[in-house]
Structures are given as C-alpha cells and as structure tokens.
SERO-4910 file (N, C-alpha, C, O; in steps of 0.05 Angstrom, whole numbers):
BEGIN
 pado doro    nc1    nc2    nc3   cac1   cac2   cac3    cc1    cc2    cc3    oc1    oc2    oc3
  Unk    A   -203    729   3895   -196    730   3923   -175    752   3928   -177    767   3948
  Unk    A   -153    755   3907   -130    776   3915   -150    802   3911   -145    822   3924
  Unk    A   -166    802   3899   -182    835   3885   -192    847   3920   -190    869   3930
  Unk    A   -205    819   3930   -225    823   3954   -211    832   3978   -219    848   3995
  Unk    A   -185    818   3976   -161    821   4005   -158    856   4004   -155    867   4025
  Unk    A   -160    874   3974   -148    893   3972   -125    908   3956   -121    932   3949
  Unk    A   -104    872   3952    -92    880   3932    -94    887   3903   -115    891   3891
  Unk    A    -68    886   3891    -75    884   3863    -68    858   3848    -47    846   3849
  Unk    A    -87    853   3834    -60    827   3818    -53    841   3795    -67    856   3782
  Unk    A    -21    832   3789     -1    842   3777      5    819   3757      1    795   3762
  Unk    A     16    829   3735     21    808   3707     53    808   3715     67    828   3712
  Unk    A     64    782   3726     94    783   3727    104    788   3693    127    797   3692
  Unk    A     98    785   3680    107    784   3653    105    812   3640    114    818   3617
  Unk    A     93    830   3658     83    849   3637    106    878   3646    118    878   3667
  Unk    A    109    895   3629    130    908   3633    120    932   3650    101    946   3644
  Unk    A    140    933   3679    134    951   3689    147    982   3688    172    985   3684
  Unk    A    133   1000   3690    143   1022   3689    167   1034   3703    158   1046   3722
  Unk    A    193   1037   3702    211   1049   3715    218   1082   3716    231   1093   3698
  Unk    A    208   1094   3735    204   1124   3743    231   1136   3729    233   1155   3714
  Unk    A    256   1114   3742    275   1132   3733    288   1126   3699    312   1126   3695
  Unk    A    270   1123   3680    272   1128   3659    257   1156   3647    250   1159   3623
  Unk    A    254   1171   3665    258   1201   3664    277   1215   3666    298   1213   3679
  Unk    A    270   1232   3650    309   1236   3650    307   1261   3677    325   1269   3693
  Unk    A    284   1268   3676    277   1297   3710    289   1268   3738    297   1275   3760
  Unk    A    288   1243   3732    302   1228   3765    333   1229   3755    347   1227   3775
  Unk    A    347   1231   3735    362   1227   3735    385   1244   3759    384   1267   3765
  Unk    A    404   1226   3769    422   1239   3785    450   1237   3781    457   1214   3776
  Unk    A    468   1254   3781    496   1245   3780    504   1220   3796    490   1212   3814
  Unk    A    528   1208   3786    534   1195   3804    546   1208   3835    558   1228   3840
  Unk    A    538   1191   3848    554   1197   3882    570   1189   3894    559   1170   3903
  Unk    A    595   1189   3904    616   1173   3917    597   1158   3943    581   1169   3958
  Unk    A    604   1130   3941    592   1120   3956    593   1126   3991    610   1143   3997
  Unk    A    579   1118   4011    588   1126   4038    610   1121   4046    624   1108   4030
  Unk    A    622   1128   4072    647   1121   4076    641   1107   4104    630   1118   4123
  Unk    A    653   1077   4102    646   1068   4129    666   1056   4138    686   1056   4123
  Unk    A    666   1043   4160    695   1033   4173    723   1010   4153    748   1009   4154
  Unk    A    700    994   4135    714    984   4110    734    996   4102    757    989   4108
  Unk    A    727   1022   4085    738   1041   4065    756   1047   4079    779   1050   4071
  Unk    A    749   1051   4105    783   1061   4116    801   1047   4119    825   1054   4117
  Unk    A    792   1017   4124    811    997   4123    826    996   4104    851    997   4102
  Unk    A    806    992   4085    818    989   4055    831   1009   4047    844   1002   4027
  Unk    A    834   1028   4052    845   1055   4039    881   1050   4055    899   1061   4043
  Unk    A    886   1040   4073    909   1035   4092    919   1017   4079    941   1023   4069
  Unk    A    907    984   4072    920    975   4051    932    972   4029    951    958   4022
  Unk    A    913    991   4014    923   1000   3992    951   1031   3998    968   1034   3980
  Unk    A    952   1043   4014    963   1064   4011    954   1091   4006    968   1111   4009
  Unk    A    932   1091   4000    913   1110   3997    912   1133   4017    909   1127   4041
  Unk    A    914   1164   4010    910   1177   4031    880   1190   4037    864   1195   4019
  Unk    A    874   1195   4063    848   1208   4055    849   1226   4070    869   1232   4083
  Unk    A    820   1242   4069    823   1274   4087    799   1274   4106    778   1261   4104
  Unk    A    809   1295   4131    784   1287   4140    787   1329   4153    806   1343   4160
  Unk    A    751   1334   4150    768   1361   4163    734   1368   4182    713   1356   4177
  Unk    A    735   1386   4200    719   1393   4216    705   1413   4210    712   1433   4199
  Unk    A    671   1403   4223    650   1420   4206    633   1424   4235    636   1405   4251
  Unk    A    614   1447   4245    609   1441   4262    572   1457   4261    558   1466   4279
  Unk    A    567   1453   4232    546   1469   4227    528   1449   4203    538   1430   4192
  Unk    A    502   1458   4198    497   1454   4169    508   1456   4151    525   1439   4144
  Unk    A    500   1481   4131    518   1492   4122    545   1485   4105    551   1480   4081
  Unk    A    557   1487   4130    593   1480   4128    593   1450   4120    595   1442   4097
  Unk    A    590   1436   4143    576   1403   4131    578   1401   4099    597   1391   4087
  Unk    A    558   1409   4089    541   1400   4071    560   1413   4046    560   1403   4023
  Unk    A    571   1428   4050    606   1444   4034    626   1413   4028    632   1398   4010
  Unk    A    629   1417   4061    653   1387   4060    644   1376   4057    662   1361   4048
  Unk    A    627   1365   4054    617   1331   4042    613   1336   4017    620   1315   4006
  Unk    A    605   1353   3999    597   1351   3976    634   1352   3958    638   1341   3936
  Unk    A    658   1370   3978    671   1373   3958    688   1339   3953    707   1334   3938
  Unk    A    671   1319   3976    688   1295   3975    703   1294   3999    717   1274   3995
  Unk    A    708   1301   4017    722   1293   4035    719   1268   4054    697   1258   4058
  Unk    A    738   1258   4065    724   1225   4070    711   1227   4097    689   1216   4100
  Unk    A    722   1240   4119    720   1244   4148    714   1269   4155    730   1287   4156
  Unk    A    685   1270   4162    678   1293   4182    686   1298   4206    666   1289   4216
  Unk    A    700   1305   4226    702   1305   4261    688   1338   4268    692   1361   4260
  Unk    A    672   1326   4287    657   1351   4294    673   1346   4318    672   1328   4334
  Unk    A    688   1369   4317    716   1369   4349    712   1383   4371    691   1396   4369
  Unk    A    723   1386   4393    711   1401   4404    734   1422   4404    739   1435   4424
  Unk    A    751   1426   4373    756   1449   4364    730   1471   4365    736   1495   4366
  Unk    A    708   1467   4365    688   1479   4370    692   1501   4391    691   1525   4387
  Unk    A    698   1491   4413    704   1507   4431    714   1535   4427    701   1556   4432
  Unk    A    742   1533   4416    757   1556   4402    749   1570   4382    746   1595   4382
  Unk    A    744   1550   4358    735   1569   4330    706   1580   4329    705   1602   4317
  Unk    A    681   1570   4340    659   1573   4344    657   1590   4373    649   1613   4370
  Unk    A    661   1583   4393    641   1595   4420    665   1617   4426    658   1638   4436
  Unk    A    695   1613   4419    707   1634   4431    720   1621   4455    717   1637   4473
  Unk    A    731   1602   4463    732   1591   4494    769   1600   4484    779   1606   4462
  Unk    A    777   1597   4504    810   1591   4504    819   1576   4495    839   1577   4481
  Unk    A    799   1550   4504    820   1522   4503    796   1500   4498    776   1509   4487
  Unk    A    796   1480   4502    776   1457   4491    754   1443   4517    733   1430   4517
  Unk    A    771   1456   4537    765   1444   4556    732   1454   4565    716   1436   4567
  Unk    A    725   1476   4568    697   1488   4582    677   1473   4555    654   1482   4556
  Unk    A    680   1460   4538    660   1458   4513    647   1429   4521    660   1408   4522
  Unk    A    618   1430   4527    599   1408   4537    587   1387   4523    585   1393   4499
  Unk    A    578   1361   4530    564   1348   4519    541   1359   4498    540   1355   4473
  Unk    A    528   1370   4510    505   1384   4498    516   1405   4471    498   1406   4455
  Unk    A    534   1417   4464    549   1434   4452    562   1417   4435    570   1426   4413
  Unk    A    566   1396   4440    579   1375   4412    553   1361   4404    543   1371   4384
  Unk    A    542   1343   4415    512   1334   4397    497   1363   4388    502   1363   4363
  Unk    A    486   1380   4392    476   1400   4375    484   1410   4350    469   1418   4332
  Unk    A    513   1409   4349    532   1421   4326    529   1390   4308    521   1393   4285
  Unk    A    535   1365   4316    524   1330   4304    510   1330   4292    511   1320   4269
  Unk    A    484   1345   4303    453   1335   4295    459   1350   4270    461   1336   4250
  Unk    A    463   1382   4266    467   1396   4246    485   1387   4225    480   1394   4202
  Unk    A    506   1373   4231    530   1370   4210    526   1344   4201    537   1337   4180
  Unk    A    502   1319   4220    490   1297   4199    474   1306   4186    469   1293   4166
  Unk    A    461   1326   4190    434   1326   4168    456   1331   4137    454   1318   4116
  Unk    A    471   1350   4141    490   1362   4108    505   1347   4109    526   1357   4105
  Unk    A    508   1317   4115    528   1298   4109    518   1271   4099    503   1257   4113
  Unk    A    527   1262   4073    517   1242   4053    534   1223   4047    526   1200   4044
  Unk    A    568   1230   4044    595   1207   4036    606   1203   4062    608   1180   4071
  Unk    A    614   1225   4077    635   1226   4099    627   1214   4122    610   1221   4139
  Unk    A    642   1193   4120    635   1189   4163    643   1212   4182    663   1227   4181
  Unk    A    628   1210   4194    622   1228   4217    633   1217   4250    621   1200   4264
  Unk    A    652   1227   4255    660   1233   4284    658   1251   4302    661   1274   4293
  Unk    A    653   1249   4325    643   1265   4346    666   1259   4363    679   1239   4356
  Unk    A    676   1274   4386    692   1279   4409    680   1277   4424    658   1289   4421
  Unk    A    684   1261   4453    685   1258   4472    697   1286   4488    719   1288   4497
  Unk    A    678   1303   4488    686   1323   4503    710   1320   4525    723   1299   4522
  Unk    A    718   1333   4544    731   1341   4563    714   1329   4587    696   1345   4594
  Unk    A    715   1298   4609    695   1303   4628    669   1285   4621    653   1278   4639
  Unk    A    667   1279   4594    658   1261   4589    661   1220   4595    644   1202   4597
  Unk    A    686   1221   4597    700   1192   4590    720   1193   4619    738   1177   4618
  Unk    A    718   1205   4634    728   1214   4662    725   1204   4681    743   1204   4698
  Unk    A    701   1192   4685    692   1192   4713    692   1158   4714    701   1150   4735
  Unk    A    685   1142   4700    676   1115   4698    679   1103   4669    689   1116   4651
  Unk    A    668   1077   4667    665   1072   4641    635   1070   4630    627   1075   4607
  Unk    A    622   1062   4651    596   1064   4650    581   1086   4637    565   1083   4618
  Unk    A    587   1111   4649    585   1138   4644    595   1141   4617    579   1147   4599
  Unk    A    632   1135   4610    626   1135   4586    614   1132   4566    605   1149   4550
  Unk    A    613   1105   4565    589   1084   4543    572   1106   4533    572   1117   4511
  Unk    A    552   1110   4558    524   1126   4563    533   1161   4547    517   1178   4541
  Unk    A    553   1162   4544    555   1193   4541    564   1192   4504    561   1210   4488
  Unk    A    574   1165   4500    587   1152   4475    556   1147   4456    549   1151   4432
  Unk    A    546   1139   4475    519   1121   4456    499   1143   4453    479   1140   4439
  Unk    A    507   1171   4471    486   1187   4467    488   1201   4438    468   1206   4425
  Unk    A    515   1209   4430    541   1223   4414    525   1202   4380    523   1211   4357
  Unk    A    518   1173   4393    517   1160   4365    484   1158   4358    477   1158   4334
  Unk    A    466   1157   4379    439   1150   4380    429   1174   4376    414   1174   4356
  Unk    A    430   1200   4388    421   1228   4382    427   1237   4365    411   1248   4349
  Unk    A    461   1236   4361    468   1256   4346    476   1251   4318    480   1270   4303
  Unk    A    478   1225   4311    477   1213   4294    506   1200   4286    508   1188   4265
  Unk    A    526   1203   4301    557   1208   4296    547   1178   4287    524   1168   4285
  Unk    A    575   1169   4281    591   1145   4266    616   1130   4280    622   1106   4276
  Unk    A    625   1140   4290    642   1138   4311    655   1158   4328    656   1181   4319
  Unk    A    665   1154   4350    672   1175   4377    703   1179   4377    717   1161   4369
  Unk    A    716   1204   4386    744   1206   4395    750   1216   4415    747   1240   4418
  Unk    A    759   1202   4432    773   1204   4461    806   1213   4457    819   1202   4440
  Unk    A    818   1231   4472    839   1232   4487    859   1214   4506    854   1208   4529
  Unk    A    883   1206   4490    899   1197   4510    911   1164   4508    896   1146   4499
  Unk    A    924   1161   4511    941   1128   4508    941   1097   4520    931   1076   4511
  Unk    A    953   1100   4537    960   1071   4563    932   1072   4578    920   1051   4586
  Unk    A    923   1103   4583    908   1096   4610    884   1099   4602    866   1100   4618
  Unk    A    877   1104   4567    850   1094   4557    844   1067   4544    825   1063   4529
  Unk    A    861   1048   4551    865   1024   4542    836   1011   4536    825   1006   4515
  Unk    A    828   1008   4564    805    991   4586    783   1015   4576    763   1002   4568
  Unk    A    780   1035   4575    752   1049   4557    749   1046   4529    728   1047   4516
  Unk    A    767   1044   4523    781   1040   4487    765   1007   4482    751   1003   4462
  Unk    A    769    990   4499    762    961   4495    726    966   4505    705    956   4497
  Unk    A    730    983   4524    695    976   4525    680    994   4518    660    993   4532
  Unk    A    678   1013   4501    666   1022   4480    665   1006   4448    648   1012   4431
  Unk    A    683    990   4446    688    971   4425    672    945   4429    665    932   4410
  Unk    A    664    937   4457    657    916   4466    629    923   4458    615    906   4448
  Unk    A    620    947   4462    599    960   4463    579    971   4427    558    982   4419
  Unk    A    598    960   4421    597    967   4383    594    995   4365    585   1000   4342
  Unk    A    607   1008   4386    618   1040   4381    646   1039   4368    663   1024   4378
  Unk    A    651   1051   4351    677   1047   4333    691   1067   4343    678   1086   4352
  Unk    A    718   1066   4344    737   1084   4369    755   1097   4356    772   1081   4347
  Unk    A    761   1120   4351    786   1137   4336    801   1148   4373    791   1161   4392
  Unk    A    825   1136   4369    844   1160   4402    858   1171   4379    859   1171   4355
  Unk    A    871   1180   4403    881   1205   4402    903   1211   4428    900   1216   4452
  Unk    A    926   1208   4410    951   1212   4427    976   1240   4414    975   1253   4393
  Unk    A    991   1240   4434   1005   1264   4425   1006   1287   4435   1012   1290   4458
  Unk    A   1001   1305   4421    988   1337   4438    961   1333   4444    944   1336   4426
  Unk    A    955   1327   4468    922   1326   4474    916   1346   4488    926   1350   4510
  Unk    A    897   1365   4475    895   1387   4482    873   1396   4507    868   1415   4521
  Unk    A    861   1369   4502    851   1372   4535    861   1374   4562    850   1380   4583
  Unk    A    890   1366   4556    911   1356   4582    930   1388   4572    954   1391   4575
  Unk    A    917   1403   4563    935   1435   4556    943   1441   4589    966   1451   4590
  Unk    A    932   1437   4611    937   1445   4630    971   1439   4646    990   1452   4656
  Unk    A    962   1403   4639    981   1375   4651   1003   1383   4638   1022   1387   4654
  Unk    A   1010   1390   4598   1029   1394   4584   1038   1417   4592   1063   1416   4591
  Unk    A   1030   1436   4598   1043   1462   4599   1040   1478   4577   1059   1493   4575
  Unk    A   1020   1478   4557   1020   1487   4531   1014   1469   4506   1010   1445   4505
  Unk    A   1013   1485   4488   1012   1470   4471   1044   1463   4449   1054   1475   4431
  Unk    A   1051   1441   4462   1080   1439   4452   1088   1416   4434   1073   1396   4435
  Unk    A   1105   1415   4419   1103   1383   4404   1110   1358   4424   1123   1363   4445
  Unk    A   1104   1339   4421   1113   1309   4442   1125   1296   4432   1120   1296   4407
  Unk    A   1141   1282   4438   1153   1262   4443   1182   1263   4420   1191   1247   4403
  Unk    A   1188   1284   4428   1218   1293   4413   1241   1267   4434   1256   1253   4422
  Unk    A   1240   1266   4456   1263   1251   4466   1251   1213   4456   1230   1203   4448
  Unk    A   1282   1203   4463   1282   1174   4455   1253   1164   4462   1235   1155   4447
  Unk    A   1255   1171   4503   1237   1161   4513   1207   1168   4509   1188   1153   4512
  Unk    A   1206   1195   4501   1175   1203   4499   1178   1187   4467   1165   1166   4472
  Unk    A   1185   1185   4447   1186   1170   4422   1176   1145   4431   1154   1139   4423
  Unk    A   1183   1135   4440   1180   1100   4450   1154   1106   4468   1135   1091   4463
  Unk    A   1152   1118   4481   1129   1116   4486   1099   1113   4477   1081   1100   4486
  Unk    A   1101   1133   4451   1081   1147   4439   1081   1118   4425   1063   1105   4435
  Unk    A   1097   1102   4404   1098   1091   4397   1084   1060   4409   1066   1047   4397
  Unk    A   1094   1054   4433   1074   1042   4453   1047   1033   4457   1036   1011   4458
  Unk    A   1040   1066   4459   1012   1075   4467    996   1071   4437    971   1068   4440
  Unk    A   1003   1070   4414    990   1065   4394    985   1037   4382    967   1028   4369
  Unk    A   1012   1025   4393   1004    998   4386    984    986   4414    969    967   4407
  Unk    A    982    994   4443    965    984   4459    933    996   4449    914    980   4452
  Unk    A    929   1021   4439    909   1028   4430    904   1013   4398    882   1018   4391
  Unk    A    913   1004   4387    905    983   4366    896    956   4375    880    944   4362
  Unk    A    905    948   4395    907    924   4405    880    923   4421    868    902   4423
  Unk    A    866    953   4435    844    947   4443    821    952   4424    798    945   4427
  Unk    A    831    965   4409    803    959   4386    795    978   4369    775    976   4355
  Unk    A    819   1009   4368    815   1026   4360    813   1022   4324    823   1002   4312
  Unk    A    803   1038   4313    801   1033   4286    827   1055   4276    842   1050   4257
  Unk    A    828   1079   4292    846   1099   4279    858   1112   4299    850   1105   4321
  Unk    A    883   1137   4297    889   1136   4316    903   1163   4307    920   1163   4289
  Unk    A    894   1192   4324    901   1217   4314    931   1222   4323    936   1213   4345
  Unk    A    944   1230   4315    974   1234   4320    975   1270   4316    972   1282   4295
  Unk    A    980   1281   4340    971   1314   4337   1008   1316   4345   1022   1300   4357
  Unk    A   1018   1348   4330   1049   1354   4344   1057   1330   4349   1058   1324   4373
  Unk    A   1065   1312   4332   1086   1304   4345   1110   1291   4309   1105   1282   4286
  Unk    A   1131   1297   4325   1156   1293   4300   1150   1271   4276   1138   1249   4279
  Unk    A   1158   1280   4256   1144   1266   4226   1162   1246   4232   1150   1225   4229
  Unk    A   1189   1240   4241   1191   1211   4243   1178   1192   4260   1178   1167   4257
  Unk    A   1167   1207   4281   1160   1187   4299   1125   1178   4286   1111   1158   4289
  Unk    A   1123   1199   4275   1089   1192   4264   1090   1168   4243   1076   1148   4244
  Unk    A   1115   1177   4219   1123   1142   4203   1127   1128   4212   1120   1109   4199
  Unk    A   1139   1120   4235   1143   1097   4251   1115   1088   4258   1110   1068   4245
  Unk    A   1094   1094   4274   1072   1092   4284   1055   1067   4253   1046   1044   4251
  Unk    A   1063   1095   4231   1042   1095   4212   1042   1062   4200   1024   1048   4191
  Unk    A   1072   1057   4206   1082   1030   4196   1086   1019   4201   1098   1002   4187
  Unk    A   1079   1017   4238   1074    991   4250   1055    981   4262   1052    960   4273
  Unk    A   1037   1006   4255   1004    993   4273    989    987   4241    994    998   4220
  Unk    A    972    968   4246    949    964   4214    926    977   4216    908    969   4202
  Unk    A    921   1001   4236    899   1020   4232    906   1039   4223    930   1044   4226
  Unk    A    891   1060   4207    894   1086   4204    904   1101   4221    899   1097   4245
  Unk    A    924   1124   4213    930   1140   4235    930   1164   4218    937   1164   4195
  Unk    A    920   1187   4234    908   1210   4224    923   1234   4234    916   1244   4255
  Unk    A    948   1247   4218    958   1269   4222    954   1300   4222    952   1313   4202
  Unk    A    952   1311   4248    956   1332   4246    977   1345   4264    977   1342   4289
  Unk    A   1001   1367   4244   1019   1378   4252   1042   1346   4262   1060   1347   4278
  Unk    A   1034   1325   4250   1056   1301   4248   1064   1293   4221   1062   1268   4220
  Unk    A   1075   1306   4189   1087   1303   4174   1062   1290   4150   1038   1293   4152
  Unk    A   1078   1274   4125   1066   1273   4108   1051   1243   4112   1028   1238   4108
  Unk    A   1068   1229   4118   1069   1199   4126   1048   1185   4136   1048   1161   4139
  Unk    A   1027   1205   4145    996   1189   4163    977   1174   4137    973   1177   4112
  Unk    A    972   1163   4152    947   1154   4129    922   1166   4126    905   1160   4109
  Unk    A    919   1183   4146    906   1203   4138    911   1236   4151    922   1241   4173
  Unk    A    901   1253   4135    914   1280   4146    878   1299   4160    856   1294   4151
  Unk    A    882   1311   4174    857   1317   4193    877   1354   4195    899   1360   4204
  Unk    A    853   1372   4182    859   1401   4199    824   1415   4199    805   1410   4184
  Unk    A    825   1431   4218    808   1447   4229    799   1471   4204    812   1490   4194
  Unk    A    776   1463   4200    770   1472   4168    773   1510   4173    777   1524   4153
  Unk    A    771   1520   4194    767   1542   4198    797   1555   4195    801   1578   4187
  Unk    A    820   1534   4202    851   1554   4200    857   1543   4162    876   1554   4150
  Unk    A    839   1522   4148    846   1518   4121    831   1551   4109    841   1567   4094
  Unk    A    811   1551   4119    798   1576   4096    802   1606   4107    788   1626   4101
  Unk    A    829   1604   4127    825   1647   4148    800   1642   4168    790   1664   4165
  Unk    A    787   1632   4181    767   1643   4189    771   1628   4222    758   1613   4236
  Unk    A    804   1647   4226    815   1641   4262    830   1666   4258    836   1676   4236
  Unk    A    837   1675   4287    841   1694   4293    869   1696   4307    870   1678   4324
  Unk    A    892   1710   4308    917   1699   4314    936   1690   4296    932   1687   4272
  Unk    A    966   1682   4315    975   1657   4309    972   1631   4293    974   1614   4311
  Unk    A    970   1623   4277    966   1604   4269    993   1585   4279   1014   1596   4282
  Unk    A    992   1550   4286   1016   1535   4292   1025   1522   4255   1010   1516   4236
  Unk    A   1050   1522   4256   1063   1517   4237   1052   1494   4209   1056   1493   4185
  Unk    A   1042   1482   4222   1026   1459   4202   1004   1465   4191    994   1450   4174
  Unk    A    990   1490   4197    973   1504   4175    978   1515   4154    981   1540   4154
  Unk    A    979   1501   4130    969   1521   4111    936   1528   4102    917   1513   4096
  Unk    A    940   1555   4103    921   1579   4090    915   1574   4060    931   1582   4043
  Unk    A    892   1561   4051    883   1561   4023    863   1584   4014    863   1590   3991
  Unk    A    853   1592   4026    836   1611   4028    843   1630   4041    865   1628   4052
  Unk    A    819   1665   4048    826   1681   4072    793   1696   4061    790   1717   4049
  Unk    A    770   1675   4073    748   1683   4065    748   1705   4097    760   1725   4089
  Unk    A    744   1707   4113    753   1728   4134    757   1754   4121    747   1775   4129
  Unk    A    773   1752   4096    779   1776   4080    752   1785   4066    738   1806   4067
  Unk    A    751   1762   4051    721   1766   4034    691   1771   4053    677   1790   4049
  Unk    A    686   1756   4069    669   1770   4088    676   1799   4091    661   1814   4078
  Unk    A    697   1812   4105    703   1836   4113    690   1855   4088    673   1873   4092
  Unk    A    702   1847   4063    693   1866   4039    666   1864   4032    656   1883   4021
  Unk    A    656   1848   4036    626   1844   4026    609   1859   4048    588   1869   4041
  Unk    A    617   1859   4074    598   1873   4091    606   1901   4089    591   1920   4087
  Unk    A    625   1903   4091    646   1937   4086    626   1951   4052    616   1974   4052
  Unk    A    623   1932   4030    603   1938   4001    576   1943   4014    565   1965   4013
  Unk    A    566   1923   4026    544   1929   4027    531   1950   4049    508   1960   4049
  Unk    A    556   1956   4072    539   1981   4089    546   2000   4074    532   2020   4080
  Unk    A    562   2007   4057    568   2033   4042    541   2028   4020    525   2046   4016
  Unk    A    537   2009   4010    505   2012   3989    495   2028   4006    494   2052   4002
  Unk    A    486   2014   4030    463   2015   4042    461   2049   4059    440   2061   4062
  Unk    A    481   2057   4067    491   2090   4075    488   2117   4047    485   2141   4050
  Unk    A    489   2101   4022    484   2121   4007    458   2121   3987    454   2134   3967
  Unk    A    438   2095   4003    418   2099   3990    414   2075   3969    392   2065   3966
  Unk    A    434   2067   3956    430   2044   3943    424   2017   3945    427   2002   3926
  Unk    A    415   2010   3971    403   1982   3979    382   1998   3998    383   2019   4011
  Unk    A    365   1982   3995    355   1961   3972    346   1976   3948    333   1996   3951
  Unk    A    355   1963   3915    342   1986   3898    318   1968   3890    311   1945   3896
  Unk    A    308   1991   3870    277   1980   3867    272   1948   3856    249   1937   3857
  Unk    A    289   1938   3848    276   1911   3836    286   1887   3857    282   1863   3854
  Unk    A    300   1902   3882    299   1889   3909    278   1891   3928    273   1875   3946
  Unk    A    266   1912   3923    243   1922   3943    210   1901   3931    204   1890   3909
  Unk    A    201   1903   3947    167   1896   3933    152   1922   3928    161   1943   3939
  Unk    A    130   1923   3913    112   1942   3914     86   1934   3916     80   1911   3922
  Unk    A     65   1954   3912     32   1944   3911     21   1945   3882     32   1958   3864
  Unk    A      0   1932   3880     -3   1936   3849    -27   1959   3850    -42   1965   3869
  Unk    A    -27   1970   3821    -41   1997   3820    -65   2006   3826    -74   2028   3827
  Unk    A    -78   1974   3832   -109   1974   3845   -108   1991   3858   -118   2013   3859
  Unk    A    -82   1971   3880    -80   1979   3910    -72   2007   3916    -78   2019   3936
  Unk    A    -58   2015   3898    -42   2043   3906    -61   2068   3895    -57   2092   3900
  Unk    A    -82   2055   3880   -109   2077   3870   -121   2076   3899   -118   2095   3915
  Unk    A   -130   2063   3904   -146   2059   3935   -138   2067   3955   -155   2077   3970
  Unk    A   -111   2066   3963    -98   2083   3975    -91   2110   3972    -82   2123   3991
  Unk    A    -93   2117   3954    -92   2146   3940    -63   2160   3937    -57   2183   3938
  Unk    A    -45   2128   3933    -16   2135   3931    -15   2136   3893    -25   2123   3874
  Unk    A      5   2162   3898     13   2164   3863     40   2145   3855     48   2144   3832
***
C-alpha cells in the first residue's frame, strides 16, 4: 500500500546515509545569530559588544563576517553615502533599499534600521506602518527612533506591536536644527537629570536598548547602571554596554572634521587614492591591460580572418 501511495518504505533500523560525512559539506564553525536574548544576556554578564553601520552588500557581509554583534543601517547614510548635510532629507525608501542589501550579507549580526526623519512624526498609526515596513520588506530586526519623554507612547506601541525598539537620546541629530548644532548634552545638573529620566521612562516603555550619542562619560555610567537594558555609546565614554561608530569615520572613508570620539583604524581613502592613481598611470603608458589580461581568438579563427 505505502509503494502504491508513492512513497518509499524505509528500514528504520537500517543505516542512513549522512551527506555531511563528506568532508566537501564540511563548514567552520559559526557564531551563532544574535537576537534580542544575547543582548540581554551580554548586559548581565558585563559583556561588551559592537555594533557598527553598513549600508551596502558588500560592506555588510565584511562586518558580519569579522563578528560584530549589531548592524544599524543609520540614516548616517545620508552624510557618508548620498552626500546630504545632515540626516534629515534621507527617506523611507533610501533606508529599506540600503536593508534589503545589508540583510542579504548579514548571517550573526542583528540588524537595525532607523526610523528616518518624518517617519514616526505625524501619528502612531503611521508609525507602526512605516516600522513594519523597515521589518517586513526590508528585513531589519529591530527599529531606532529619536528622542526621550515625548517618544514614550510610540516606544510602547511599537512594542505592543512586536517590533523590538532601540531610542535614542542625547545628541539627536535629527533635531540638529532645534539643538543648534551638533553639541554634547546634558553637561548641566539639570540637562544630566534629565537625560537620565528619559532613559529610565524609555526602558519602562519597552525599549530593549538605548543609544546615548555626545553626551558626558559620567552621565552615560550613570544611565548604564541604572537602567537593565543595553545602552549603546557613541562619543559617551567607555562605560556603555555597548559601543556603536559609523563604520565609514572607523576606516577614512569621510571627509572633514572628524568629532573627537573617532578613532581612525584604517585610511583606506588613502589606499583607494593609490590604487586608482597605479592603475591610470598602467593604463596611460600602455600597460593595462597586458596580454594575459586581454582575450584572444584561436588560430583557426585568426587564419580565416587573415590576421597574423
């Protein structure tokens, strides 16, 4: 009867073949994924982790392989990629496209996406819808919004919503207008107490992590050691539980100024420069492409043609 249905019948007893007793499947091992757990767990234990921004294939598929725990595809984009001034002109559409690209080269690292500028603005409804598009299209992992007290009530209903929530307080560089620059925060008592505030109300509504940009390394240890989520420093001291920079000012490849909490491990900017500077000088004196770069015809063809 099983022969007739189609199947096979199978000898439970009998030894089946396992593919990956080839040694051609064999694979290294892999650091496992990184999902909202690991971060937890990494805070209890003390553990620091890294998270740095990718906004391509490519690049992606670099940072994830060298181990890093946290992707954020930012809408640092804006600046290091399109050239904008500031963060603000950089669209919905312009953060999921750079997503779609930086999930496909992403295998360990969770993946975060930004809530653009204008996104999370108008309603909450709208939010959700602009949040769920960020996770359903583009493949993110969780979203990051701008701002403290008065993202409380979006913070809780994106959470309600089963979207995992990283804010973001401090230098918010979307509000570059409101601040007057890009300046450190909350140097007085009162801006201190504040910031401090706004992180424990943003824990309280459901955030999992919580970016701490410019602002004073004591006030970021304080934060770090009184909320039980992750908090993710950049240009806020050693003390975060996790540290977040813009992969483009780690390797040269920004232009300017750099702000003080960058360090430069690289200056591939340099190495690009020389490699294109080598190769138009090959290519000006004749030596690119040389012959075992070029193709040719074979001698049939070049008899028939009546080339020598």
């Amino acid at each position: 009867m099983i022969a007739d249905c189609g199947f096979v019948s199978v000898n439970p007893t009998s030894e089946i073949p396992n593919p990956k007793s080839n040694m051609a499947y064999l694979q290294p091992d892999k650091p496992e994924k990184v999902y909202l757990p690991a971060i937890r767990t990494a805070k209890e234990k003390g553990e620091k982790l890294v998270c740095l921004t990718a906004y391509d294939y490519p690049t992606a598929r670099i940072v994830d392989e060298a181990g890093v725990d946290m992707i954020l595809v930012g809408d640092s984009i804006g600046n290091v990629i399109h050239g904008y001034g500031n963060t603000i002109p950089v669209s919905l559409d312009e953060i999921v496209s750079a997503l779609i690209a930086v999930k496909r080269g992403t295998e360990h690292a969770m993946v975060v996406a930004d809530l653009p500028y204008g996104t999370y603005h108008v309603n909450a409804d709208e939010t959700v819808r602009n949040a769920l598009r960020l996770m359903k299209y583009g493949g993110a992992e969780a979203v990051k919004l701008e701002g403290g007290r008065n993202r409380v009530e979006l913070v809780k209903r994106l959470v309600d919503e089963e979207i995992p929530v990283v804010a973001h307080i401090g230098l918010t560089p979307q509000s570059v207008y409101k601040l007057g620059g890009y300046r450190v925060q909350g140097r007085t008592a009162d801006a201190a107490k504040r910031l401090i505030e706004d992180a424990k109300l943003l824990e309280e509504a459901g955030a999992f992590a919580i970016v701490l940009e410019l602002v004073p390394h004591e006030v970021a240890e304080i934060i770090t050691k009184e909320v039980k989520i992750s908090t993710i420093g950049i240009g806020a001291g050693a003390e975060c539980d996790i540290q977040v920079l813009v992969l483009h000012d780690l390797i040269g490849m920004t232009f300017g100024r750099q702000p003080r909490f960058v360090r430069q491990y690289a200056n591939l900017r340099e190495v690009m420069t020389g490699a294109i500077q080598n190769w138009m000088s090959d290519v000006k004196k004749g030596e690119y492409p040389n012959e075992k770069e070029s193709y040719g015809l074979t001698e049939e063809t070049k008899k028939e043609l009546e080339i020598e």
